[in-house]
N, C-alpha and C positions, 0 to 999 in steps of 0.2 A: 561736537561740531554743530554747528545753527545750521538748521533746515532752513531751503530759501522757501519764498512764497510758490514758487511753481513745483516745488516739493513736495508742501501741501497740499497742491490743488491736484498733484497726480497721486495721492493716497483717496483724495475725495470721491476722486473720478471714478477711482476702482474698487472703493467704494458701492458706489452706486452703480458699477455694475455687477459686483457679486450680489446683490440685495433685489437686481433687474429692475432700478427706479429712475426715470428719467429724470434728470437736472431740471429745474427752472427754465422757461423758454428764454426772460429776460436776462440770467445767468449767460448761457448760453450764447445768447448776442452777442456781450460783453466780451467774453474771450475768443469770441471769433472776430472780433473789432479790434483786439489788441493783438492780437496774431498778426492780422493785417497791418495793422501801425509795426508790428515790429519787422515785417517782410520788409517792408519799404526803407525801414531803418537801416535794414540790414544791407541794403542794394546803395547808399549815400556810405555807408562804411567800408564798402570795398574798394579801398584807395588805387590800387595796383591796377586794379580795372577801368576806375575812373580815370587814373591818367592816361591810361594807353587809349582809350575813348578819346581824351581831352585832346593831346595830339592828334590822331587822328583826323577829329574833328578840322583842328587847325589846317594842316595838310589839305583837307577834302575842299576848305576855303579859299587858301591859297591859290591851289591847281585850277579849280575853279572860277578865280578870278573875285570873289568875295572877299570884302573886306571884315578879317578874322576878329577884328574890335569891337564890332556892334553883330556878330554873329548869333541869333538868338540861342541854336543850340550850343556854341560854345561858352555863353555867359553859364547856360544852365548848369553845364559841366562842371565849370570853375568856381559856382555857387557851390554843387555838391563834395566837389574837393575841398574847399573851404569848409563847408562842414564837418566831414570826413578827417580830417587834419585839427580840427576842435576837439577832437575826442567825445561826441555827438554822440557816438555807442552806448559811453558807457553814462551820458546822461540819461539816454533810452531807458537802458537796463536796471536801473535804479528809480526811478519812474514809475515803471510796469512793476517792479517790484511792489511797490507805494501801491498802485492801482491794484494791482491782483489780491493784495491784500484784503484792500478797501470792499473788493468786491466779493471776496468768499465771504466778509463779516455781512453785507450787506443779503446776502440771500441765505443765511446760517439758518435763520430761522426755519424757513419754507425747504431747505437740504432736509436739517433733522426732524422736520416733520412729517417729511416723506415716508423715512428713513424709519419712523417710529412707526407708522402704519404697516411699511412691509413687514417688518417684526414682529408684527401680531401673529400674522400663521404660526412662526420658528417659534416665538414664545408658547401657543400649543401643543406643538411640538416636544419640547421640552418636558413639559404639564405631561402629555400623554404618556409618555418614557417613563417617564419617572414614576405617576401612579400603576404603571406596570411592573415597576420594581427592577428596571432594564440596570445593568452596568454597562458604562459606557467605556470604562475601560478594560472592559472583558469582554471585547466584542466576539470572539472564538465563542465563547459560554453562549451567546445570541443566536447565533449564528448556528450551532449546534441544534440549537431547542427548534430554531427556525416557523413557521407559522405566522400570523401578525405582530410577531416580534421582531421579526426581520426589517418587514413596513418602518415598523416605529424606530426601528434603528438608525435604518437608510433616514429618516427626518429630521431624527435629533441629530445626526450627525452634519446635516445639510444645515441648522438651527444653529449649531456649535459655529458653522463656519463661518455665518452670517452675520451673527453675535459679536464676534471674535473681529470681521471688517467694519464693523459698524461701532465700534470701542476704536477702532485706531483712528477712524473719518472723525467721530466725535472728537477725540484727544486732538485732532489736527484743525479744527475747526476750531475748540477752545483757544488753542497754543495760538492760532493769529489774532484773535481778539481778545488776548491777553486777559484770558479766564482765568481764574485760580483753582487750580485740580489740586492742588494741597491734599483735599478731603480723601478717604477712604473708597477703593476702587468702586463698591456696590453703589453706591450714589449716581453713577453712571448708569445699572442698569434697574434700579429700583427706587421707587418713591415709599416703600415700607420704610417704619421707623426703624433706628437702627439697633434696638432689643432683639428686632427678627432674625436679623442678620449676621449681627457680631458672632454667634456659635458658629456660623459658615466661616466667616474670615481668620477664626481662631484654629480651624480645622483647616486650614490650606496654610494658614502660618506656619503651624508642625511639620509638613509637608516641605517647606522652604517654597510654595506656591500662592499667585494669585487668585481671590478668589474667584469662580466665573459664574456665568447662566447657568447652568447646569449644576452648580452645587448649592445655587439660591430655588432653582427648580426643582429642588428633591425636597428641600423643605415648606415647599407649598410658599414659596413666596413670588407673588406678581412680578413681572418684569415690565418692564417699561422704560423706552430712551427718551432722554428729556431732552430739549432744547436747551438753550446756554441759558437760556433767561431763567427756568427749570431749576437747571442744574444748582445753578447759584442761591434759590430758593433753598434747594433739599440740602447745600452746603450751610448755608444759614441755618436751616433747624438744628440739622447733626451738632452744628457749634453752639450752640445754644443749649440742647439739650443738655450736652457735654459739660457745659458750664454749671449748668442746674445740678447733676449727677454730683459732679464734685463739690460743688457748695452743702449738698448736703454731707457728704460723706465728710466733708469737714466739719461740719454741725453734730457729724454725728459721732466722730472723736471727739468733741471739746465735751460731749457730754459724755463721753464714757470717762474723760480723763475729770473730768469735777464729782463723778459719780466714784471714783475710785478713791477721791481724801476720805 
């Protein structure tokens, strides 16, 4: 099932605030300005309402003694019914669909960059745990031993969560600006080559698991969220390198097999 764009925008949201990062002020504008366009849209699409208005109106003019044909408020009425009766709605909603889109790509950059700053603590986080030798899936065993193990627990776990909403805002940010995440999950949270990495992804493979922070953090490897622009860079290497790997490894049969006449 396709996510719509305000699907999107509410994984982003929440997002930013598990992460506690304020959105973009100009962002912000922007979807309280289409909020507003779509209040009013929504108040021309209430047909049922508008006509019992539109009558009324009539009536008030009549009794009145007003002639109900040049009635300012009744033109306006039968303007918004006429709309209303165009099916106006669902031009709205496919519009702002358009729009909402246009504008989570438009402020992508200055999101995930936020978004990579908060991460810096969690990514110590992490670092700390880890060079303490913590199991994170053994939190009983932590907990027992208690001390500044506990600290570091309570972190990494808060790190884990963070990690974890800031991989779906990314993935959802991509997915509207029609990124290609094809590549290998870690490319999301790391600009290491991917020699550091592949033992981590081969080991949550076996597991029928992806890999995450915390099993790229136990092998000493830097985390970092990239922006889309980023992101597409560290998919380029990977492909690339990938490419090189294989080219040799076929260089390097054609010469075992001429080395075997």
């Amino acid at each position: 099932m396709q996510i719509s764009a305000r699907g999107y925008q509410q994984i982003v949201h929440k997002t930013a605030q598990i992460l506690s990062v304020e959105l973009p002020s100009e962002y912000v504008d922007q979807i309280q300005h289409a909020d507003e366009v779509a209040a009013a849209i929504a108040e021309i699409a209430a047909t049922p309402a508008l006509t019992a208005a539109l009558h009324n109106a009539v009536i008030d003019a009549i009794s009145e003694g007003r002639d109900y044909r040049t009635d300012k408020r009744i033109q306006q009425l039968l303007t918004s019914r006429e709309l209303a009766a165009s099916n106006i709605s669902q031009t709205a909603r496919t519009r702002a669909e358009s729009e909402l889109r246009e504008t989570l790509v438009e402020h992508s950059q200055r999101i995930l960059a936020g978004w990579s700053d908060a991460l810096t603590e969690h990514s110590a986080a992490l670092s700390a745990a880890a060079e303490a030798g913590l199991n994170l899936g053994n939190t009983s065993a932590v907990v027992a031993k208690g001390g500044d193990d506990m600290r570091l627990l309570h972190d990494a776990q808060i790190a884990v969560t963070a990690w974890s909403a800031a991989r779906a805002g990314f993935e959802a940010l991509a997915t509207v600006a029609g990124v290609n995440l094809a590549g290998p999950v870690p490319l999301i949270y790391t600009a290491a080559p991917s020699e550091e990495w592949v033992p981590a992804v081969e080991a949550a493979g076996a597991q029928r698991l992806d890999v995450s922070p915390w099993d790229l953090a136990r092998r000493r490897i830097a985390l970092a969220l990239p922006t889309l622009a980023e992101y597409q860079g560290r998919l380029a290497t990977f492909q690339a390198d990938r490419r090189q790997r294989q080219q040799e490894e076929e260089k390097q049969r054609a010469e075992r097999l001429v080395n075997s006449w």
